[in-house]
Backbone as CSV, one residue per row, in Angstrom:
resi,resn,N_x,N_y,N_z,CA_x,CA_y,CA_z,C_x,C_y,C_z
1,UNK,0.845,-1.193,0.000,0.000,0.000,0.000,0.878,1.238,0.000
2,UNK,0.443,1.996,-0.373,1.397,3.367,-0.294,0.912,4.589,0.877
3,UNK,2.253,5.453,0.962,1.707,5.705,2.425,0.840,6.568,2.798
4,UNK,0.010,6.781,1.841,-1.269,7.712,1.961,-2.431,6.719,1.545
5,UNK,-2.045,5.274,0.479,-3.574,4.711,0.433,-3.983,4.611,-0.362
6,UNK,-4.180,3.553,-1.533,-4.172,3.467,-3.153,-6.306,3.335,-2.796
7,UNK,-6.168,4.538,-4.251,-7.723,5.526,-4.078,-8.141,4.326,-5.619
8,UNK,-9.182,4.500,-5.844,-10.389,4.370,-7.090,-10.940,4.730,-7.493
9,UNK,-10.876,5.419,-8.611,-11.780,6.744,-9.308,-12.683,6.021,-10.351
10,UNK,-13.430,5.905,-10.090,-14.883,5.832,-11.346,-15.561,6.325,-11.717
11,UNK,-15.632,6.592,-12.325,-16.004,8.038,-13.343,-15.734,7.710,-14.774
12,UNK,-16.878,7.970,-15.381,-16.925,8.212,-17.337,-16.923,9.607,-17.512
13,UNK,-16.289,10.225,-16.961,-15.341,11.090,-17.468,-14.244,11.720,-16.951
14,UNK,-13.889,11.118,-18.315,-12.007,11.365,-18.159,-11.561,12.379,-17.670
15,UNK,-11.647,13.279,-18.384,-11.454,15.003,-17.341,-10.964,14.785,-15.829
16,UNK,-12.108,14.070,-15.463,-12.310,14.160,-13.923,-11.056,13.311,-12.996
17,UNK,-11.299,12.098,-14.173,-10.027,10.649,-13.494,-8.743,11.268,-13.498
18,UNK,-9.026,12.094,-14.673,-7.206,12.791,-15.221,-7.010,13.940,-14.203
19,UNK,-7.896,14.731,-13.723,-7.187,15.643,-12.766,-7.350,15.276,-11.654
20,UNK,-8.221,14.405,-11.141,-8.338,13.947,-9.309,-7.071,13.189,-9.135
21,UNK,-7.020,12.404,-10.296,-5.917,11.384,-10.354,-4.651,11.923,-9.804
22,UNK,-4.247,13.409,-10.736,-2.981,13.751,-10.522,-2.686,14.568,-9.844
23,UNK,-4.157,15.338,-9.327,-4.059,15.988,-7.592,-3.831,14.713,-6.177
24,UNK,-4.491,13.742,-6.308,-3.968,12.499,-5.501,-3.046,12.268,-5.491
25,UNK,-2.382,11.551,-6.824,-0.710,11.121,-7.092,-0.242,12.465,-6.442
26,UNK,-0.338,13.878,-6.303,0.722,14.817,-6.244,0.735,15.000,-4.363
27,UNK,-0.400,14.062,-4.087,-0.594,14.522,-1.930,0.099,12.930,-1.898
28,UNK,0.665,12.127,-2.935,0.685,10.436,-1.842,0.317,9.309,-2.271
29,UNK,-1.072,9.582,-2.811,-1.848,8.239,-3.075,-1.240,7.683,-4.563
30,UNK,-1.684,6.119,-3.868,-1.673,5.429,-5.610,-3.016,5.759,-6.015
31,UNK,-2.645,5.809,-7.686,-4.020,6.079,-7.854,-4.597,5.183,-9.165
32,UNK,-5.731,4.844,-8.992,-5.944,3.299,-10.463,-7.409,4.274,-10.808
33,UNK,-7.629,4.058,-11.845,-8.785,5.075,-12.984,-9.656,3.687,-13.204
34,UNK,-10.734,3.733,-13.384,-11.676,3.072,-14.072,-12.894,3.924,-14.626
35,UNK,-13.673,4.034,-15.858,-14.729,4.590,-16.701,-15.970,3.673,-16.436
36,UNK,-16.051,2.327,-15.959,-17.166,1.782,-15.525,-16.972,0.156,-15.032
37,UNK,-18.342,0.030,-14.991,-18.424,-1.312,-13.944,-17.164,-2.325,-14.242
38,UNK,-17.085,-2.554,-15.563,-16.245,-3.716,-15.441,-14.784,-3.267,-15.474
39,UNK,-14.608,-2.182,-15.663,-12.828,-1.396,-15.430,-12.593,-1.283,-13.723
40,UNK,-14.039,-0.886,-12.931,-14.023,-1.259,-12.046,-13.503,-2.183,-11.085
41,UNK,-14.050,-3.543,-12.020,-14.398,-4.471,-11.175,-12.991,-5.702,-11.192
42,UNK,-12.353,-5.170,-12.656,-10.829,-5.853,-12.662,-10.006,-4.701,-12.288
43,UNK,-9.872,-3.825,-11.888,-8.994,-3.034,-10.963,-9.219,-3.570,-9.344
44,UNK,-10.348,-4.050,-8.500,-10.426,-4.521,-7.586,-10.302,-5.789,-7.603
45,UNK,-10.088,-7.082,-8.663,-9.514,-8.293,-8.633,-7.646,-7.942,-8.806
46,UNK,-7.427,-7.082,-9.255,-5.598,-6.875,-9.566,-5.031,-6.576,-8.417
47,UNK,-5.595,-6.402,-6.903,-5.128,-5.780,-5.983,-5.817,-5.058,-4.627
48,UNK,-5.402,-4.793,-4.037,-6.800,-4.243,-2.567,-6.559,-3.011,-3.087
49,UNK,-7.744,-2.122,-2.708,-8.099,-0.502,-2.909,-8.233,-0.531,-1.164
50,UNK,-7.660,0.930,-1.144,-8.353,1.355,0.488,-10.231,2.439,0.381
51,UNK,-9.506,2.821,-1.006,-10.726,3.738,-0.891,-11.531,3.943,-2.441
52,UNK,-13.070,3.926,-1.968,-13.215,4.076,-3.922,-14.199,5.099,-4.092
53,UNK,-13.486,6.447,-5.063,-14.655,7.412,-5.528,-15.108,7.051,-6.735
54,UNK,-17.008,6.812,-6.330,-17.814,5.884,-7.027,-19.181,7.051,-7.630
55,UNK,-18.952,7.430,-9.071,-19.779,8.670,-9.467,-21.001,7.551,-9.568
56,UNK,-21.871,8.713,-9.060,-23.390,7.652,-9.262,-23.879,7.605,-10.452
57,UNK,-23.971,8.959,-11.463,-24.235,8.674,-12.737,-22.857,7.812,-13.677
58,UNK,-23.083,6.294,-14.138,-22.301,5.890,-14.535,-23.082,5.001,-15.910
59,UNK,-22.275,5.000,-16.792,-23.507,4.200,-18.246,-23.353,2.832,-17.484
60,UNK,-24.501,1.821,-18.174,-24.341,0.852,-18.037,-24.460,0.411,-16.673
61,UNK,-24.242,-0.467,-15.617,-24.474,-0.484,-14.130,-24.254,0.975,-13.555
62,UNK,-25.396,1.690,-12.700,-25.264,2.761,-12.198,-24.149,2.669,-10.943
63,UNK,-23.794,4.146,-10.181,-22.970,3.960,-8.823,-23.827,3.133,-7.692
64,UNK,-25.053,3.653,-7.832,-25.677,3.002,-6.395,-25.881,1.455,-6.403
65,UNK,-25.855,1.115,-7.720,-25.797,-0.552,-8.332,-24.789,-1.083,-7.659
66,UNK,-23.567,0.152,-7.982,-22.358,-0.739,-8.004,-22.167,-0.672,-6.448
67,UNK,-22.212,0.266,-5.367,-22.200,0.014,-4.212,-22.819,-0.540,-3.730
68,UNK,-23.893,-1.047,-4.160,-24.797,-2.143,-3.679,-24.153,-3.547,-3.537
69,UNK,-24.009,-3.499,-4.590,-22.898,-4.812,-5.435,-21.199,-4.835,-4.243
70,UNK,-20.832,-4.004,-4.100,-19.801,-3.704,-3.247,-19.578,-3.925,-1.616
71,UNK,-20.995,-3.923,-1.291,-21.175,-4.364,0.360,-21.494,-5.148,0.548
72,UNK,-21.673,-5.681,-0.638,-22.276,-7.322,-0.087,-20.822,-8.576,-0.223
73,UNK,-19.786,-7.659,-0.139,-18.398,-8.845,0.076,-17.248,-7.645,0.655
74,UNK,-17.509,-6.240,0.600,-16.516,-5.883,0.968,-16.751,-4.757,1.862
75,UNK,-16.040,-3.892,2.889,-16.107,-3.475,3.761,-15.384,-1.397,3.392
76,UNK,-14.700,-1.639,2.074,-13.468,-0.532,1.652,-14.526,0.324,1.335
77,UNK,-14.233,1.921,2.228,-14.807,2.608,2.151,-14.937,3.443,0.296
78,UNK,-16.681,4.091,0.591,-17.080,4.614,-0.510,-17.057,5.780,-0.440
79,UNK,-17.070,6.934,-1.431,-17.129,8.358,-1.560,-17.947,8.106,-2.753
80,UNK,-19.163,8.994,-2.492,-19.872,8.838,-3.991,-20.022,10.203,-4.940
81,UNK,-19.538,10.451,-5.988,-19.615,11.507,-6.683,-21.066,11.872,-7.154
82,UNK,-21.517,13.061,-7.294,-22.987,12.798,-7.591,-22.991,14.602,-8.446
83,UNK,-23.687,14.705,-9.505,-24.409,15.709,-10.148,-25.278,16.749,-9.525
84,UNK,-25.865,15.466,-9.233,-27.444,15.923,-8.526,-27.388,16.850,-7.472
85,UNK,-28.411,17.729,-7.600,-28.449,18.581,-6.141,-29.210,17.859,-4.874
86,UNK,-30.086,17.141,-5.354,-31.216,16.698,-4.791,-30.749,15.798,-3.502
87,UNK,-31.311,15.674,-2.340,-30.236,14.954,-1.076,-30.786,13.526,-1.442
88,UNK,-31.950,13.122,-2.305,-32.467,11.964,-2.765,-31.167,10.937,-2.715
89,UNK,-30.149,11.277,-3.618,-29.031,10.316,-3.856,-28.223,10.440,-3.047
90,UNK,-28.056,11.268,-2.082,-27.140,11.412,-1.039,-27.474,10.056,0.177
91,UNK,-29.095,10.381,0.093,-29.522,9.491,1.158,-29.783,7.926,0.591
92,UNK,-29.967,7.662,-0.303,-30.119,6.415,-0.941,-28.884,5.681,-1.052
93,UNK,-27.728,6.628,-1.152,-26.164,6.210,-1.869,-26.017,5.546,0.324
94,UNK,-26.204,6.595,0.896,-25.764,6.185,2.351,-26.762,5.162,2.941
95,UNK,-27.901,4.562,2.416,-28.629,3.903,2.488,-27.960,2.452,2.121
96,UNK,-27.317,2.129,1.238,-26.453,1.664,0.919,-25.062,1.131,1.106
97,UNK,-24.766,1.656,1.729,-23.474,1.543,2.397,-22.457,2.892,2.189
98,UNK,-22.431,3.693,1.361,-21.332,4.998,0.912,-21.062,5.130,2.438
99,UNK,-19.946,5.676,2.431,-19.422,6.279,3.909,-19.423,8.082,3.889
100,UNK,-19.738,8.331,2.137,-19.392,9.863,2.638,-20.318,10.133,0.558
101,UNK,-20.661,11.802,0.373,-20.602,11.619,-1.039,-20.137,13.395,-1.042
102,UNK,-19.707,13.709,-2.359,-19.198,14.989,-2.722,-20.081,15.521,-4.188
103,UNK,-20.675,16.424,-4.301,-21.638,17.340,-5.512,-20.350,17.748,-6.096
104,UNK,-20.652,17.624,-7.392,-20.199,18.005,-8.915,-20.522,19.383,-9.546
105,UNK,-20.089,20.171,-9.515,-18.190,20.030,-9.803,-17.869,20.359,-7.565
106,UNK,-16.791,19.829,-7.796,-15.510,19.818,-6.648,-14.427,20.123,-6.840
107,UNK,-14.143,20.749,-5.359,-13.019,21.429,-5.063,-11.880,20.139,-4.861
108,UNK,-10.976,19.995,-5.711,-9.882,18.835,-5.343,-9.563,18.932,-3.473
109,UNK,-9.109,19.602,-3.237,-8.675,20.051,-1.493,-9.869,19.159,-0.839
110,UNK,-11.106,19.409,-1.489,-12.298,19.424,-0.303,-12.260,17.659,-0.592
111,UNK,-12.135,17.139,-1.745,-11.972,15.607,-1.622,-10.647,14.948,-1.430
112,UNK,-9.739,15.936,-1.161,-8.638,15.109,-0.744,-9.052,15.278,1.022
113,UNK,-9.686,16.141,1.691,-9.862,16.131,2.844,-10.683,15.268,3.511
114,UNK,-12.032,14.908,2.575,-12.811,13.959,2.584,-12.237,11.951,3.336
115,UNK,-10.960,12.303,1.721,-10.914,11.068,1.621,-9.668,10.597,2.893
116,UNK,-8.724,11.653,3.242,-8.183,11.840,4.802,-8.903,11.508,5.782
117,UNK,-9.984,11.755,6.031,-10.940,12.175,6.803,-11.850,10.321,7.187
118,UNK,-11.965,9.906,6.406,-12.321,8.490,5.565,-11.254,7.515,6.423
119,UNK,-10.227,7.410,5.457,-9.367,6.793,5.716,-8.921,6.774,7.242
120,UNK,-8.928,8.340,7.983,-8.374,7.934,9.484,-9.374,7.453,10.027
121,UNK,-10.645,7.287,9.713,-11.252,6.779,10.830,-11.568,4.970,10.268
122,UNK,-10.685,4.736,9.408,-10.454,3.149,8.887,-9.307,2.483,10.126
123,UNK,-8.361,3.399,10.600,-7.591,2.636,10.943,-7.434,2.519,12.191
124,UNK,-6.463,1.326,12.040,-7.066,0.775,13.947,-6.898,1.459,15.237
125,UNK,-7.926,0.880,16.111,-7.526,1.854,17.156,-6.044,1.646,17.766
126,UNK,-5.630,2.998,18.757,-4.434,2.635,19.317,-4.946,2.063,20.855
127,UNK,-6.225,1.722,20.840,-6.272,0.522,21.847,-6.460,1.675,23.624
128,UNK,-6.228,2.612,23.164,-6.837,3.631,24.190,-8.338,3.836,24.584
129,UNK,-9.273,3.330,23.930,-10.075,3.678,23.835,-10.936,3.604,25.163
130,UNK,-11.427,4.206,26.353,-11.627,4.447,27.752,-11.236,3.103,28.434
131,UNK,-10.008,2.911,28.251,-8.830,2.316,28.685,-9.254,0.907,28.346
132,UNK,-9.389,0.534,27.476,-9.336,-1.010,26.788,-9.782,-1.259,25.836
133,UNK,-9.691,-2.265,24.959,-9.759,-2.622,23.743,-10.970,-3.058,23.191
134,UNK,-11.741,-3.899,24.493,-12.967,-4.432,24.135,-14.060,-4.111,25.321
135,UNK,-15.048,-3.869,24.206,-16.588,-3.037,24.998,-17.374,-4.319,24.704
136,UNK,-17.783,-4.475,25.434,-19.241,-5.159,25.644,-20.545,-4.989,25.882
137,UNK,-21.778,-5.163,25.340,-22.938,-5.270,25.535,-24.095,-6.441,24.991
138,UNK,-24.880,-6.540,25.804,-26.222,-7.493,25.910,-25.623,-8.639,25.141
139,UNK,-24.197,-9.342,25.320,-23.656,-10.648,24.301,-22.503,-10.304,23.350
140,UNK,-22.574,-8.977,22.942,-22.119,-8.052,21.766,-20.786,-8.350,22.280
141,UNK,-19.672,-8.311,21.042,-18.485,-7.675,21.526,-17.934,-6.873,20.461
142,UNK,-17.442,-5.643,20.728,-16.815,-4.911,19.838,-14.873,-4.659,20.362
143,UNK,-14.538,-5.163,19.465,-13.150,-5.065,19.562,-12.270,-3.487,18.632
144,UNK,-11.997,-2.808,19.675,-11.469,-1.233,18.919,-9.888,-1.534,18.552
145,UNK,-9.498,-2.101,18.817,-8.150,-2.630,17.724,-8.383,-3.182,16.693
146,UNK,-9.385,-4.369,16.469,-9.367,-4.531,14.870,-10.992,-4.374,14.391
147,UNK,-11.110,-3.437,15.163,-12.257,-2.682,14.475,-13.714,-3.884,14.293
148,UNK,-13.800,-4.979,14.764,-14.278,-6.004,14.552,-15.651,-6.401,15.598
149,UNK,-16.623,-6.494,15.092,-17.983,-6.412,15.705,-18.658,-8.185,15.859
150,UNK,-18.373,-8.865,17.305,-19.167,-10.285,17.090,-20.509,-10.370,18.020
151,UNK,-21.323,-10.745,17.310,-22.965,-11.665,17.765,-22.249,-12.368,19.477
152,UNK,-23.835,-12.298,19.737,-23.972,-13.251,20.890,-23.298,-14.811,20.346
153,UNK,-23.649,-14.625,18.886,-23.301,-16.266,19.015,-21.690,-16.525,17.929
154,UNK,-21.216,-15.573,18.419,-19.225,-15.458,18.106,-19.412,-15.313,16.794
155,UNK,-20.407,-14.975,16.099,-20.209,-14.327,14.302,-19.699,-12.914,14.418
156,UNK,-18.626,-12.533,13.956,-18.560,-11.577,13.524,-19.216,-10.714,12.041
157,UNK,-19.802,-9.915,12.655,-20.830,-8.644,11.481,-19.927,-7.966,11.428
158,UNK,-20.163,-7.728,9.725,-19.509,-6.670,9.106,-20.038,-4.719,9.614
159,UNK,-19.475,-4.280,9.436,-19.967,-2.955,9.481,-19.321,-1.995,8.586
160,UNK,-20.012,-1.271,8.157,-19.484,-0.149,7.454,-18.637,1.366,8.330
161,UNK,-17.675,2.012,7.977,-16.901,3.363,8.478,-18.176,3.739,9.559
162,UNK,-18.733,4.295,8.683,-20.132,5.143,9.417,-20.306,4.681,10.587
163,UNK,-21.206,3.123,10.372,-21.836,2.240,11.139,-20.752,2.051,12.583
164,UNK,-19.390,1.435,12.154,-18.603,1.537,13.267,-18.157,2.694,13.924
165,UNK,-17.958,3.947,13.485,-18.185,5.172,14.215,-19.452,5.363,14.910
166,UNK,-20.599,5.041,14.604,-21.524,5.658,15.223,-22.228,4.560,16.397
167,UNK,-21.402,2.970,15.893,-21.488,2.274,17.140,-20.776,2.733,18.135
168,UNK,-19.671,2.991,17.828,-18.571,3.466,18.907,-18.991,4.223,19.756
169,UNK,-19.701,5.582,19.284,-20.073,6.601,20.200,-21.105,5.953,20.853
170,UNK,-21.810,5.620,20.520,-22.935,4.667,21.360,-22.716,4.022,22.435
171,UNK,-21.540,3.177,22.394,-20.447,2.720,23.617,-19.667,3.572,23.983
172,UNK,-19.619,5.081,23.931,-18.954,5.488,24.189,-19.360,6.263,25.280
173,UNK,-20.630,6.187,25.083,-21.499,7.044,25.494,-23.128,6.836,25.769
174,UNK,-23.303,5.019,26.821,-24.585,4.289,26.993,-25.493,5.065,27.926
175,UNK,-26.646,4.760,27.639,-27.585,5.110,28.670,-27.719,6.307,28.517
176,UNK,-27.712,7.236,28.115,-27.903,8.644,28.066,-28.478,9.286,26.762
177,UNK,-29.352,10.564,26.484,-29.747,10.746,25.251,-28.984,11.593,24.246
178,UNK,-28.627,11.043,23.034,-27.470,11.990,22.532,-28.396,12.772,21.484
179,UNK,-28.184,13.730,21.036,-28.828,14.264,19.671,-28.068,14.149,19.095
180,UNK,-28.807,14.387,17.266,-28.297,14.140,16.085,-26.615,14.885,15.936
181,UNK,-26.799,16.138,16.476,-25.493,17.266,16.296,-24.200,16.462,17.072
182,UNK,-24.271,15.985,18.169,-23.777,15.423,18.855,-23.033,14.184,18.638
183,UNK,-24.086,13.144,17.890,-23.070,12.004,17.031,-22.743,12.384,15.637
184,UNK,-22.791,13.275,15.300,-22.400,13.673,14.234,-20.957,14.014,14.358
185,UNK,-21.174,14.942,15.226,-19.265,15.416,16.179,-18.828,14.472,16.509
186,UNK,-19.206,13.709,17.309,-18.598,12.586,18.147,-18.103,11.357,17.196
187,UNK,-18.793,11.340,16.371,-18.349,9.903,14.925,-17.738,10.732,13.707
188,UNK,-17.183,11.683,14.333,-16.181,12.808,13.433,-17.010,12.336,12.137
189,UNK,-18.295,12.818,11.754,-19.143,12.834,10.349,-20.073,13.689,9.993
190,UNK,-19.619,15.278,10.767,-20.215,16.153,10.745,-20.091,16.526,8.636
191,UNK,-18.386,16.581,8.243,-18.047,16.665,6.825,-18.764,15.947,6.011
192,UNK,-18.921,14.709,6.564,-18.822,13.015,5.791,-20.580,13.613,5.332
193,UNK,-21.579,14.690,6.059,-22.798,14.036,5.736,-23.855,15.850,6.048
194,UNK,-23.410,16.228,7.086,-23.915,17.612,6.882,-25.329,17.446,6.951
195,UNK,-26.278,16.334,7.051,-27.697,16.577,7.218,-27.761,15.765,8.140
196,UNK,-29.598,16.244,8.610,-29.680,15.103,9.678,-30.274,13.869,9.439
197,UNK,-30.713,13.649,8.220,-31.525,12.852,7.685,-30.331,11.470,7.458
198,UNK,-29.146,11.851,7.129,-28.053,10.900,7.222,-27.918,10.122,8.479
199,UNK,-27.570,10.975,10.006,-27.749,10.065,10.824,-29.023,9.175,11.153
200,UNK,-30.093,9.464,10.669,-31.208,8.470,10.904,-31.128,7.409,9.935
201,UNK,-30.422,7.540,8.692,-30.275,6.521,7.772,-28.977,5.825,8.448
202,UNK,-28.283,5.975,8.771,-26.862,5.091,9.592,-27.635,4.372,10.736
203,UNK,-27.947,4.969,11.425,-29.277,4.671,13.035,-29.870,3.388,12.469
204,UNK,-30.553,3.836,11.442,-31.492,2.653,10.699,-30.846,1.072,10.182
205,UNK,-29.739,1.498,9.838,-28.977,0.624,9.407,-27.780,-0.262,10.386
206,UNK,-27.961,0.549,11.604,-26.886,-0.407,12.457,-27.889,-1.051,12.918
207,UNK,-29.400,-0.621,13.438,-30.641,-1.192,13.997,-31.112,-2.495,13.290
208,UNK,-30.613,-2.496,12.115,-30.640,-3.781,11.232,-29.837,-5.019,11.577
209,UNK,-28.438,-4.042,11.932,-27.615,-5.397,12.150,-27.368,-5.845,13.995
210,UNK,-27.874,-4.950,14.678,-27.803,-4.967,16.129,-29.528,-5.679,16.867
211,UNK,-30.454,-5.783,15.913,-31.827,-5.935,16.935,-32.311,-6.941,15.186
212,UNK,-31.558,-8.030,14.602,-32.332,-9.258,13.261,-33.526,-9.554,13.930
213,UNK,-34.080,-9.673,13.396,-35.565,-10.874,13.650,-36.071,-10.458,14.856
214,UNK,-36.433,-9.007,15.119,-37.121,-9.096,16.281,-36.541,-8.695,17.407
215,UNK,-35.142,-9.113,17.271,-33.953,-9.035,18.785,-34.981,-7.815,19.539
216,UNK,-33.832,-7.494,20.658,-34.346,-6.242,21.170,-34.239,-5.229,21.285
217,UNK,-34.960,-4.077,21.530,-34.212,-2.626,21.405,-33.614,-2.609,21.921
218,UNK,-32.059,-1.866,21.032,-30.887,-1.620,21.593,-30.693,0.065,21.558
219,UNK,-31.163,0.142,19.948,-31.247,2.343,19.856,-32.643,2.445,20.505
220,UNK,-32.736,3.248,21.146,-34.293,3.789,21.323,-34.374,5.203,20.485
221,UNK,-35.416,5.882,19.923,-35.612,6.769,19.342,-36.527,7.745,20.115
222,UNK,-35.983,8.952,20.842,-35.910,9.986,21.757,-36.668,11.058,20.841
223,UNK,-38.355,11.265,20.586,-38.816,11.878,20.021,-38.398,13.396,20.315
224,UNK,-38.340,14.242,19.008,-38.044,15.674,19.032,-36.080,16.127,19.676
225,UNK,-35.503,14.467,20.303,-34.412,14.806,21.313,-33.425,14.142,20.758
226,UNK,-33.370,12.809,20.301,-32.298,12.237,19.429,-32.268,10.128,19.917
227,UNK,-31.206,10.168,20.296,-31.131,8.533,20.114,-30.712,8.088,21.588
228,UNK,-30.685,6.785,21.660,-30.474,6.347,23.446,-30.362,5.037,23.425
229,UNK,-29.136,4.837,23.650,-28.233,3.541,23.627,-28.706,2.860,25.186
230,UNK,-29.560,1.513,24.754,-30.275,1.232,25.775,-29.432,0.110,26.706
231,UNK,-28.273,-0.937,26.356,-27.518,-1.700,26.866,-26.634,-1.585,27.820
232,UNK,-26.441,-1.688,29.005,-25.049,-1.682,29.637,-23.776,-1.814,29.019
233,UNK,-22.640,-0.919,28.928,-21.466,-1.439,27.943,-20.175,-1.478,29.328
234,UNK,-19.169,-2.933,29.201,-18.429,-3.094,30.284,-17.213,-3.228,28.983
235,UNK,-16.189,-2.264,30.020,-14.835,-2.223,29.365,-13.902,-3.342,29.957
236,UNK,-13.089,-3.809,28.849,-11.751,-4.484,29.425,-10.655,-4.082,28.413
């Protein structure tokens, strides 16, 4: 890997691959170009990506296709490029799995900060985290060194950037009511998302993988006030 973090640009148009490309290459990153799904999809068999900017308008399989297609085996964070003004695709793309998206045209700086921004909160903890490595709740274990989330019944669940930031604060911070502004700061994704309609789509989506079939409430939803992490969490 190189020491900033080999990126993925997808995009059908060139313009865009050719100058993000060589504002990246010029901060660090490796950088690999693809124009669509299947340039895509053999650039991610040739090698690991850390990070992939995934334009949603794309011919042929769309972006939200392809991130769809993308979480269902892999975990490497998304940035989604988008046209649109409309927060429609913002929220559908994060519905999805995206960890972050950027409107067209962009400031190179503002997506190299993005994708900084991304990336540090990929990597592992230094194990500080209110003095131990592993949090526990109702069976749960979350391990903050390798970032790694297991079931009552020792499966480890995948999670997405987001999802594991905004579990974190949750354990970071049980039993008490947080508002939206608040985990937004606290899961450093105030940049990553800027509305509030995002954290209820992340909320929604860890509630999927924390309470299957019924389980039990674990988020409670704090009308007019925000969210409320209902489990005991014990550090070691």
């Amino acid at each position: 890997m190189s020491p900033e973090g080999h990126i993925l640009i997808v995009d059908d148009d060139a313009e865009i691959r050719r100058l993000a490309g060589k504002f990246l290459r010029e901060h660090g990153h490796k950088v690999t170009t693809a124009q669509d799904a299947r340039e895509m999809r053999e650039a991610m068999k040739a090698g690991p990506v850390d990070l992939i900017i995934l334009d949603i308008m794309l011919p042929g399989t769309g972006g939200l296709d392809l991130c769809r297609d993308i979480r269902r085996t892999s975990n490497v964070p998304i940035i989604m490029l988008t046209a649109r003004g409309s927060d429609v695709d913002r929220i559908v793309g994060l519905e999805l799995g995206a960890d972050d998206y950027l409107s067209k045209p962009f400031n190179p700086r503002e997506l190299l900060a993005r994708i900084h921004a991304v990336l540090r909160r990929m990597r592992p903890s230094d194990g500080t985290v209110s003095g131990g490595t592993l949090l526990t709740f109702a069976g749960w274990t979350l391990d903050t060194r390798r970032r790694e989330l297991t079931n009552p019944a020792a499966v480890v669940v995948d999670l997405s950037t987001g999802e594991y930031d905004l579990l974190l604060t949750f354990l970071e911070h049980p039993q008490r009511v947080l508002t939206r502004d608040q985990l937004m700061d606290a899961a450093k994704n105030r940049t990553a998302t800027g509305f509030d309609r995002a954290i209820d789509i992340q909320v929604s989506r860890l509630r999927k993988k924390l309470e299957p079939h019924g389980g039990p409430e674990m988020v409670k939803t704090v009308r007019g006030a925000g969210y409320f992490f209902v489990p005991e969490v014990e550090r070691s």
